[in-house]
C-alpha positions as a Markdown table, in Angstrom:
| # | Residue | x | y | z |
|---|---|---|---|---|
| 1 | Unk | 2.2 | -6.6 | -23.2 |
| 2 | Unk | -0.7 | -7.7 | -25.0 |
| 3 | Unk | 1.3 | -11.0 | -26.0 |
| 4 | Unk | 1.7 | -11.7 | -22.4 |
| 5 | Unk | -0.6 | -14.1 | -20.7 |
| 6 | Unk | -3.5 | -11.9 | -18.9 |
| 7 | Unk | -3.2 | -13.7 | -15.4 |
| 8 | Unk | 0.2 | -13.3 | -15.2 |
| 9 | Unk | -0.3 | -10.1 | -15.6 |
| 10 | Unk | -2.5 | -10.2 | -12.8 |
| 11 | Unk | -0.2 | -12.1 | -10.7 |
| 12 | Unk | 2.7 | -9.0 | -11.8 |
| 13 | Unk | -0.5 | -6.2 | -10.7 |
| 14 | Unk | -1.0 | -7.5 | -7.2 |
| 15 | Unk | 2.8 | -8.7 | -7.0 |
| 16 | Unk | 3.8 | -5.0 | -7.4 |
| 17 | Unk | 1.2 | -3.6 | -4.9 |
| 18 | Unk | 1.8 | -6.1 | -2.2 |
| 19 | Unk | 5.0 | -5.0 | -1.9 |
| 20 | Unk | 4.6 | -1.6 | -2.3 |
| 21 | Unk | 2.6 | -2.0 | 0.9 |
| 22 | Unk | 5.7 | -3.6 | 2.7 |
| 23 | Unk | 8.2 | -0.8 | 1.4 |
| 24 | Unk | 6.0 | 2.2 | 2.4 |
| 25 | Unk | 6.1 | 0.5 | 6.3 |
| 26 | Unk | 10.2 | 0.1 | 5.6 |
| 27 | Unk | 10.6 | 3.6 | 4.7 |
| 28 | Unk | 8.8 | 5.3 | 7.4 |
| 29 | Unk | 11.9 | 6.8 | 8.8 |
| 30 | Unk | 13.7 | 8.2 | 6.2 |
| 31 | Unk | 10.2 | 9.3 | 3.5 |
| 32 | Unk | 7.5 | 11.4 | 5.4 |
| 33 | Unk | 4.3 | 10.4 | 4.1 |
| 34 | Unk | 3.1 | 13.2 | 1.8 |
| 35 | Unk | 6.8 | 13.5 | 0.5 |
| 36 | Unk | 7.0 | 9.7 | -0.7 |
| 37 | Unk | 3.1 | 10.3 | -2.1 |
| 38 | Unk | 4.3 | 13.4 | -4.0 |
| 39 | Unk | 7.9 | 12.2 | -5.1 |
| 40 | Unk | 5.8 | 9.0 | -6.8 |
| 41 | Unk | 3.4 | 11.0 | -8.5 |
| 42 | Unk | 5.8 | 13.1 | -10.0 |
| 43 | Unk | 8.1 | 10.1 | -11.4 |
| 44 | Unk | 4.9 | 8.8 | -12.8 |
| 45 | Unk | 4.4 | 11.9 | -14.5 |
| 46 | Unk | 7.6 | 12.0 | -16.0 |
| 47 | Unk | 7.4 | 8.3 | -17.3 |
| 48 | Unk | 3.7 | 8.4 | -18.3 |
| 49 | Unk | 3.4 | 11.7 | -20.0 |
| 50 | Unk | 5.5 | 11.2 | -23.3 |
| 51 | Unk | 3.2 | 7.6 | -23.5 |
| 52 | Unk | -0.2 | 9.1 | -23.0 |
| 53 | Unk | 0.8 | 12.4 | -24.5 |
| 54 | Unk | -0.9 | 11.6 | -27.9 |
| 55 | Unk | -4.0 | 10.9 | -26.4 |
| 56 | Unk | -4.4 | 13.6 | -24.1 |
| 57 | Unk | -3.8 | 15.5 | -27.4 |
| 58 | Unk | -6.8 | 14.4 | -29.1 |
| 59 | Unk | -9.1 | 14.1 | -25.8 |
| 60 | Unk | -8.2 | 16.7 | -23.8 |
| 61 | Unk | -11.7 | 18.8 | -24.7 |
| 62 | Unk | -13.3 | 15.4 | -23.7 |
| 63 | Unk | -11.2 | 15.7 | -20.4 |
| 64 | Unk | -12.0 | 18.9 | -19.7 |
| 65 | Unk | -15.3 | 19.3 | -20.1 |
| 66 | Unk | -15.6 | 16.8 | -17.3 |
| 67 | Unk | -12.7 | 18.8 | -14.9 |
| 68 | Unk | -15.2 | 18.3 | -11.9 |
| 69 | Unk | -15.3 | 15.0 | -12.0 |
| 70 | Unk | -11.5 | 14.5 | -13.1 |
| 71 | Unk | -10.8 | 16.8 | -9.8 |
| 72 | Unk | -12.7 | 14.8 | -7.4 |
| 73 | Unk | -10.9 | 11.3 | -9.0 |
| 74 | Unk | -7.6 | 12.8 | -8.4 |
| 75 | Unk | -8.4 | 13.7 | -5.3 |
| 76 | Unk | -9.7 | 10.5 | -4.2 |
| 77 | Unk | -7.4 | 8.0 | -5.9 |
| 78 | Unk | -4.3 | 9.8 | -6.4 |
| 79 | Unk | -3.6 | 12.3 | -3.4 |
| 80 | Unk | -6.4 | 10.6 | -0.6 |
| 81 | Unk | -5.7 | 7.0 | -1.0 |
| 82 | Unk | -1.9 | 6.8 | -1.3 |
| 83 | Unk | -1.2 | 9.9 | 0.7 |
| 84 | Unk | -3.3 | 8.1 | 4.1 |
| 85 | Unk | -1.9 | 4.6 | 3.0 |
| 86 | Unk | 2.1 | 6.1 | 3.3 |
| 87 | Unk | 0.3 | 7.9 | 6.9 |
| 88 | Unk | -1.3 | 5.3 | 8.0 |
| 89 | Unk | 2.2 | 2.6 | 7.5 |
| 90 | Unk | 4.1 | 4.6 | 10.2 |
| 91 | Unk | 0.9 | 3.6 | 12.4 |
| 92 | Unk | 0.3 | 0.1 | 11.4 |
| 93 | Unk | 1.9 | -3.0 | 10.2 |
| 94 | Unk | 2.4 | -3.4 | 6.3 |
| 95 | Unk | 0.5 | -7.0 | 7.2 |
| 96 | Unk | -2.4 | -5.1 | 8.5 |
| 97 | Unk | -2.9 | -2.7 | 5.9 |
| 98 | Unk | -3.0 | -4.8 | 3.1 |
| 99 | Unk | -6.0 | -7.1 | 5.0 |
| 100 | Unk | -7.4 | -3.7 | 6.0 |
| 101 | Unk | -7.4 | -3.2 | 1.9 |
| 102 | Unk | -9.1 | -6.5 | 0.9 |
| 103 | Unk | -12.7 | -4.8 | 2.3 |
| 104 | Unk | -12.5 | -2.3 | -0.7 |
| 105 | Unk | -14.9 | -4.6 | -3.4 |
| 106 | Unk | -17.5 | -4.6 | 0.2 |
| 107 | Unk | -17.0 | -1.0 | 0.4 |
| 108 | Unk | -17.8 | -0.1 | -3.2 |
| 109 | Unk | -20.6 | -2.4 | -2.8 |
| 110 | Unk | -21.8 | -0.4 | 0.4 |
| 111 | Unk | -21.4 | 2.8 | -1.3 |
| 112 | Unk | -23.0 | 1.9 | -4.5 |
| 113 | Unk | -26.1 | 1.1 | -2.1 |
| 114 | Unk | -25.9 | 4.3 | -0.2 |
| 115 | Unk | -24.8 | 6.4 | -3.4 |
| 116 | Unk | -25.9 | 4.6 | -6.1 |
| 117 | Unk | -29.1 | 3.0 | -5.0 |
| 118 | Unk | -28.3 | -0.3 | -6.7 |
| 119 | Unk | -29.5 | -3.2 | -4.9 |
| 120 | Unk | -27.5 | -5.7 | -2.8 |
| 121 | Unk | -28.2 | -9.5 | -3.3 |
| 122 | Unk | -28.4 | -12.0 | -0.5 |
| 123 | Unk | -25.1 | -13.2 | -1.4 |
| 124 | Unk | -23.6 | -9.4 | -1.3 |
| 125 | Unk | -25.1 | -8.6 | 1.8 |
| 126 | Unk | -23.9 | -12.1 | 3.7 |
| 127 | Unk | -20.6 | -11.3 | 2.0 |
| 128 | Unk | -20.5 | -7.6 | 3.4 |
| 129 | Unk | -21.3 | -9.2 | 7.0 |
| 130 | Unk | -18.7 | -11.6 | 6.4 |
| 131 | Unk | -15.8 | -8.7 | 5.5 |
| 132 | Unk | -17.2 | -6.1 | 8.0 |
| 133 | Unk | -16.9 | -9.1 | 11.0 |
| 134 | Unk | -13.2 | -10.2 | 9.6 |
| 135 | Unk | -11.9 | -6.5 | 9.6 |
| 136 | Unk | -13.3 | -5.8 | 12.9 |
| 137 | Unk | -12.0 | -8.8 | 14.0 |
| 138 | Unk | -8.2 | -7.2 | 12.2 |
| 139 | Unk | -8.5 | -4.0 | 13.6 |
| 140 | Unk | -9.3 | -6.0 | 17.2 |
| 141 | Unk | -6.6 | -7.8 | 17.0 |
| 142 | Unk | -9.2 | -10.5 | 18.2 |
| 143 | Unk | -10.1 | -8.8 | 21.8 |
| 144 | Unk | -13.9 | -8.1 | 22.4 |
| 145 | Unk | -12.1 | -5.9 | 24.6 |
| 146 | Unk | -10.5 | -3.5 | 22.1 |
| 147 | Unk | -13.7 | -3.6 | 20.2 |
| 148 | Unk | -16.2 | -2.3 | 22.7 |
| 149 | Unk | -14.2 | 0.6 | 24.3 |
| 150 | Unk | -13.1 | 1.4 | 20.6 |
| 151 | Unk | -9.4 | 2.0 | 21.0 |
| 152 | Unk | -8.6 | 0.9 | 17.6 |
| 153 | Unk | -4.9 | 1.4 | 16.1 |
| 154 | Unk | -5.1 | 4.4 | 14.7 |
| 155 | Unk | -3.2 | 3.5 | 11.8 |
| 156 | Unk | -6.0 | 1.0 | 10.9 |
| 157 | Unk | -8.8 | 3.6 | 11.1 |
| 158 | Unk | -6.6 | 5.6 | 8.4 |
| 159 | Unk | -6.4 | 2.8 | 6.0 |
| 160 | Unk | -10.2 | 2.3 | 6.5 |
| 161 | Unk | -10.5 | 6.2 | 5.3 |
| 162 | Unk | -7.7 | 5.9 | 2.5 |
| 163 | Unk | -10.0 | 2.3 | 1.1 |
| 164 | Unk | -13.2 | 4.8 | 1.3 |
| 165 | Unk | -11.1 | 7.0 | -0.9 |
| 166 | Unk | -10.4 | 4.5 | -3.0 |
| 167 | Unk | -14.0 | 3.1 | -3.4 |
| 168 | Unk | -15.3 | 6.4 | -4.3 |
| 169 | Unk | -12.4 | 6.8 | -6.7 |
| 170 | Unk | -13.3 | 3.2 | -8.3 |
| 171 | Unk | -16.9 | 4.0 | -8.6 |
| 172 | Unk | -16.3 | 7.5 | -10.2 |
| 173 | Unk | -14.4 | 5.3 | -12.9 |
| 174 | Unk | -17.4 | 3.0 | -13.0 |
| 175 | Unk | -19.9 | 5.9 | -13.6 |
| 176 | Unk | -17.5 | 7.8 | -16.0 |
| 177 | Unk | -16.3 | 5.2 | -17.8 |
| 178 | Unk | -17.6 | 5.4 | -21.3 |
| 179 | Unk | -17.3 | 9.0 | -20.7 |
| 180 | Unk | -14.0 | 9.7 | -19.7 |
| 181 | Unk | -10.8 | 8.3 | -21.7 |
| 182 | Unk | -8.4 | 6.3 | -19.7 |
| 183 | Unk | -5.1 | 7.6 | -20.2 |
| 184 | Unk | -5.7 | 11.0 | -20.6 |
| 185 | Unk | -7.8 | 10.6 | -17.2 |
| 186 | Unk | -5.6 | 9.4 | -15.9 |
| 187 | Unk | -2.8 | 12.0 | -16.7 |
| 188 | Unk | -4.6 | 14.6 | -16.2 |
| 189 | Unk | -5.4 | 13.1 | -12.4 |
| 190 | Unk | -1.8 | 12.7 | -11.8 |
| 191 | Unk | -1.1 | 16.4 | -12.8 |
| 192 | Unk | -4.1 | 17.6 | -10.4 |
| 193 | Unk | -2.9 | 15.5 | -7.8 |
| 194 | Unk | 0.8 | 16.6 | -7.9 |
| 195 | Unk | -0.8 | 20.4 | -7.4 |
| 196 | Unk | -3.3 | 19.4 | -4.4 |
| 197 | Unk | -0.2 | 17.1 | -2.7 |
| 198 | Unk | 2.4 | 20.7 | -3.7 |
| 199 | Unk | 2.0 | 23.2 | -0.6 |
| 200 | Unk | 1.8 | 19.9 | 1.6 |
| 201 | Unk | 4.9 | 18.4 | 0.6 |
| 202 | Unk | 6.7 | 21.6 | 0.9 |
| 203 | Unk | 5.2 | 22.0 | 4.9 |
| 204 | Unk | 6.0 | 18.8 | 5.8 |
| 205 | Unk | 9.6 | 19.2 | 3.9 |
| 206 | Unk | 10.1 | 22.4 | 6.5 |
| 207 | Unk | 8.8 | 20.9 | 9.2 |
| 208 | Unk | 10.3 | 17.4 | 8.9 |
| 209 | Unk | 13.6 | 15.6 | 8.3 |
| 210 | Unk | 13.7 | 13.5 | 4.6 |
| 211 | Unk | 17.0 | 11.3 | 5.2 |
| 212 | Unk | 18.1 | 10.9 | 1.2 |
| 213 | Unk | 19.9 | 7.5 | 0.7 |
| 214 | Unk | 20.2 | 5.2 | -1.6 |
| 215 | Unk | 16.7 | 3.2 | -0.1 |
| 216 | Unk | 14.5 | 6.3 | -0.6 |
| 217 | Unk | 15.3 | 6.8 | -3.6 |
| 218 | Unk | 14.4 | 3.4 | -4.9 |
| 219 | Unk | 11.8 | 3.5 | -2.6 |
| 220 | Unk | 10.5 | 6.5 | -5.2 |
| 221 | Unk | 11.4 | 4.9 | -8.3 |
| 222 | Unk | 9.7 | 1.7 | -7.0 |
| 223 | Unk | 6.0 | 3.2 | -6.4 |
| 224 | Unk | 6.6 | 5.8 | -9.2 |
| 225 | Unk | 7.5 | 3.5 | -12.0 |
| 226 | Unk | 6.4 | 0.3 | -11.1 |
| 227 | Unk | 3.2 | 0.4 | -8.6 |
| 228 | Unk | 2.0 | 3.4 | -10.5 |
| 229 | Unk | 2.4 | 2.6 | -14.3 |
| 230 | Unk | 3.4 | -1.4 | -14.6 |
| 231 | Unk | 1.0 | -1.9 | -11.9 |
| 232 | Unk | -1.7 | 0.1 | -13.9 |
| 233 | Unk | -1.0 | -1.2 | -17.3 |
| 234 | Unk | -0.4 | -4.3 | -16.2 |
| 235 | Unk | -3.7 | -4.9 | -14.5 |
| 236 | Unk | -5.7 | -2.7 | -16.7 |
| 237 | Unk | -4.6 | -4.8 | -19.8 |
| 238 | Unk | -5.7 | -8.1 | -18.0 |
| 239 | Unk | -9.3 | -6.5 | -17.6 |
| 240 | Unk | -9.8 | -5.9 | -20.8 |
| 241 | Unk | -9.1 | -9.1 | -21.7 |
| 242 | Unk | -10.5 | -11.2 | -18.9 |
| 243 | Unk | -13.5 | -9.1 | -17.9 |
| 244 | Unk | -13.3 | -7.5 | -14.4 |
| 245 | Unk | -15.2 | -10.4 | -12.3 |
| 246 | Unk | -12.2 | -12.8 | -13.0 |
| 247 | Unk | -9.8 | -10.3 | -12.3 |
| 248 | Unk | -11.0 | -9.1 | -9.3 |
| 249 | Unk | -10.4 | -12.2 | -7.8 |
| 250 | Unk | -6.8 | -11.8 | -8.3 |
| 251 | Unk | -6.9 | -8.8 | -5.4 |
| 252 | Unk | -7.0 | -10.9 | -3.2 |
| 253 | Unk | -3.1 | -11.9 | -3.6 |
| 254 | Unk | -1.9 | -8.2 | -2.4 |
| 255 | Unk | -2.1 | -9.5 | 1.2 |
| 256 | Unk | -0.6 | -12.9 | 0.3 |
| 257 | Unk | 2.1 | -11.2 | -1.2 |
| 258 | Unk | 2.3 | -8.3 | 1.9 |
| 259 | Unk | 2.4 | -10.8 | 4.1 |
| 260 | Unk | 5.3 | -12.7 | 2.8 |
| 261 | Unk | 7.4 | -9.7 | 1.7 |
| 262 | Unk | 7.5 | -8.4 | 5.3 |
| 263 | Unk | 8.0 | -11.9 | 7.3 |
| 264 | Unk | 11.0 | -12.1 | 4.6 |
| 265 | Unk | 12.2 | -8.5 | 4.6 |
| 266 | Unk | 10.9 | -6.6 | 7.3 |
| 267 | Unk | 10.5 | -9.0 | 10.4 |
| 268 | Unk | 6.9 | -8.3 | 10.7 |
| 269 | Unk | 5.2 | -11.7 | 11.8 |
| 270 | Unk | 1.7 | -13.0 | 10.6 |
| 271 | Unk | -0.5 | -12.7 | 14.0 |
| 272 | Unk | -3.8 | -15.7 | 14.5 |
| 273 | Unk | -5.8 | -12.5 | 14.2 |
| 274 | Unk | -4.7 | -11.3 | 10.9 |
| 275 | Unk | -4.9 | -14.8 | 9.4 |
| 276 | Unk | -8.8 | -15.0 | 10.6 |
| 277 | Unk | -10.1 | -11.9 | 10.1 |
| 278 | Unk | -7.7 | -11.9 | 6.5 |
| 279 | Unk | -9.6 | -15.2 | 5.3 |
| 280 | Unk | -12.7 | -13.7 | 6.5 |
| 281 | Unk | -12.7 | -10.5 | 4.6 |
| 282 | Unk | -11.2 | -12.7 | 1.6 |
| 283 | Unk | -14.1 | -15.2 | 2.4 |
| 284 | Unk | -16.7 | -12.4 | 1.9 |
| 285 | Unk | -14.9 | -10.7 | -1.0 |
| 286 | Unk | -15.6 | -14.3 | -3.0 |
| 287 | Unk | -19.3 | -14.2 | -2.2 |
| 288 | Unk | -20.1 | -11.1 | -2.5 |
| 289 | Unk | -18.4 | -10.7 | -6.3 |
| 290 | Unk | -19.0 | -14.3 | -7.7 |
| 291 | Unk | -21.1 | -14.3 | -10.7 |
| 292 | Unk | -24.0 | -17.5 | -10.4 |
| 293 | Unk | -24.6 | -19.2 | -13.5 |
| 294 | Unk | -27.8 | -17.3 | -13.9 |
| 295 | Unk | -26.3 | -13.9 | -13.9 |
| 296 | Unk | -23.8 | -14.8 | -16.2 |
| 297 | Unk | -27.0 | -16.4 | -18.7 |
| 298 | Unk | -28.2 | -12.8 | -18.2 |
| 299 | Unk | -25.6 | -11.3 | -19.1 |
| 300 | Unk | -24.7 | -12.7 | -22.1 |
| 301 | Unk | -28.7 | -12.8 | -23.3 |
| 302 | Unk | -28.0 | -8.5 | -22.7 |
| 303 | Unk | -25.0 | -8.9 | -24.8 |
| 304 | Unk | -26.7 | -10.6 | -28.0 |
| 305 | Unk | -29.7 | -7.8 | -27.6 |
C-alpha cells in the first residue's frame, strides 16, 4: 500500500464510497436499513480484528481510559452516519445523497464555530453561504416553492442528520487525535457500534422481511470489506502522506462517481438541479478549505519553531 501512488489511492477512497452510495439505493428492497448497517460492521470486524489486534494489544489502556469519548465516535460515525445514510437511500436518490454529503467540510466548519469557537475566515464564511445555498437549492429540487412551505424530501433531511453525525464524528477525531490511536479506535468503535446497532437489527429482523440472494450478500461483503477497510486504509494512507488539505479535495469525486454508477447501473438520471446545487456545494467546499499562500508560509514557519 505504501508503494502505491497516494492519489490513486485517493481516487480508489472516494471510488469505493461513491458506489457504496449507489448500492445502498439498489438494495433498498431486499436489506432493511439497520440490517445492511449492522451486517457491514460485523464483516469489518471480522476482517479488521486479526490486523489491528496487535495494537489494540498494546493500547487498549490508552483506549480505554478515553471510553467516553470512543462511545460517542462510534456512535456518531459508525452506527448514526451509515445507519441514516442506508434510511435515508430508501427515501432519496443515491445522486442526491452523495451531493447532500459534499456539505460535510461546511458543516465541520459550522460546528467547529458553534463547538469549538474557532474562527471562520471570509473565504470560509463565503464558502459556507456558497454550500448552504447549493444544498438548499438540492434538497429544492430548484422550486422557491418547495423551499418556503418546507416540504423537503424526507430522505434529504436524513442525510443532512447522518452528515451532522459525521462532522461531529470527524471533529472528535480532530480533537483526539494525538490522544487516541487509530486502529485500536477504530476497532474498538466498530465493536461498540455492532452492540448499539444489536437490539435494532434484531427488531427490525422481526418486524421486516430480509430477501437473502446472491445481491445482498455482496451487497454486505461490498460495504464490509471494501467501503469500510480499503476505503479507510486506503484514504487514511494517502493523508499521511499528502497532508489532509490536498486530500480533501479529492471528496469531492464521491458524487462524480455516485452520479455515474447510478445513470449506468441503476437508471437514476442526473436532474439541472443536482448539477447546480452539486457544483455549488463543490464550489464552496474549494473556498472554504483552500490554503492561501500566506497560511501555508505560516504554517511551515510553525513547523521549523
Amino acid at each position: 500500500m505504501k508503494k502505491v501512488n497516494p492519489y490513486v489511492l485517493l481516487v480508489v477512497a472516494t471510488l469505493i464510497w461513491g458506489g457504496n452510495f449507489v448500492i445502498g439505493r439498489a438494495i433498498t428492497s431486499s436489506l432493511p436499513p439497520v440490517t445492511l448497517s449492522f451486517l457491514r460492521w460485523c464483516t469489518a470486524l471480522v476482517i479488521f480484528l486479526p490486523f489491528a489486534w496487535p495494537f489494540l494489544r498494546k493500547e487498549w489502556q490508552v483506549v480505554k481510559k478515553q471510553w467516553r469519548i470512543v462511545l460517542f465516535m462510534a456512535l456518531t460515525g459508525i452506527t448514526g452516519f451509515n445507519t441514516l445514510l442506508y434510511i435515508a437511500l430508501h427515501y432519496t436518490t443515491s445522486i442526491n445523497a452523495s451531493l447532500v454529503n459534499t456539505s460535510t467540510p461546511i458543516i465541520i466548519f459550522i460546528l467547529s464555530f458553534i463547538w469549538l469557537g474557532e474562527r471562520l475566515n471570509a473565504k470560509q464564511v463565503a464558502g459556507a453561504i456558497l454550500s448552504i445555498a447549493g444544498l438548499l437549492f438540492i434538497i429544492s429540487k430548484g422550486s422557491l416553492e418547495v423551499l418556503l412551505q418546507f416540504s423537503f424530501n424526507r430522505g434529504d433531511l436524513i442525510v443532512i442528520a447522518a452528515v451532522i453525525c459525521w462532522s461531529i464524528y470527524s471533529l472528535l477525531i480532530k480533537r483526539y487525535a494525538g490522544k487516541l490511536p487509530t486502529y485500536s479506535t477504530f476497532i474498538v468503535s466498530m465493536v461498540l457500534g455492532i452492540m448499539i446497532l444489536l437490539p435494532f437489527f434484531i427488531k427490525e429482523a422481526q418486524d421486516t422481511e430480509i430477501v437473502w440472494s446472491t445481491g445482498s450478500i455482496l451487497t454486505i461483503l461490498y460495504t464490509g470489506i471494501f467501503a469500510s477497510i480499503v476505503a479507510f486504509i486506503s484514504w487514511n494512507t494517502a493523508v499521511e502522506r499528502v497532508g489532509p488539505n490536498k486530500a480533501g479535495i479529492f471528496l469531492n469525486l464521491i458524487p462524480v462517481f455516485a452520479a455515474t454508477f447510478a445513470v449506468l447501473f441503476i437508471d437514476e438520471t442526473l436532474a439541472y438541479y443536482q448539477a447546480v446545487g452539486g457544483a455549488l456545494v463543490i464550489l464552496g467546499v474549494y473556498l472554504s478549505t483552500r490554503v492561501t499562500k500566506r497560511a501555508k508560509r505560516s504554517v511551515a514557519a510553525d513547523r521549523s519553531l
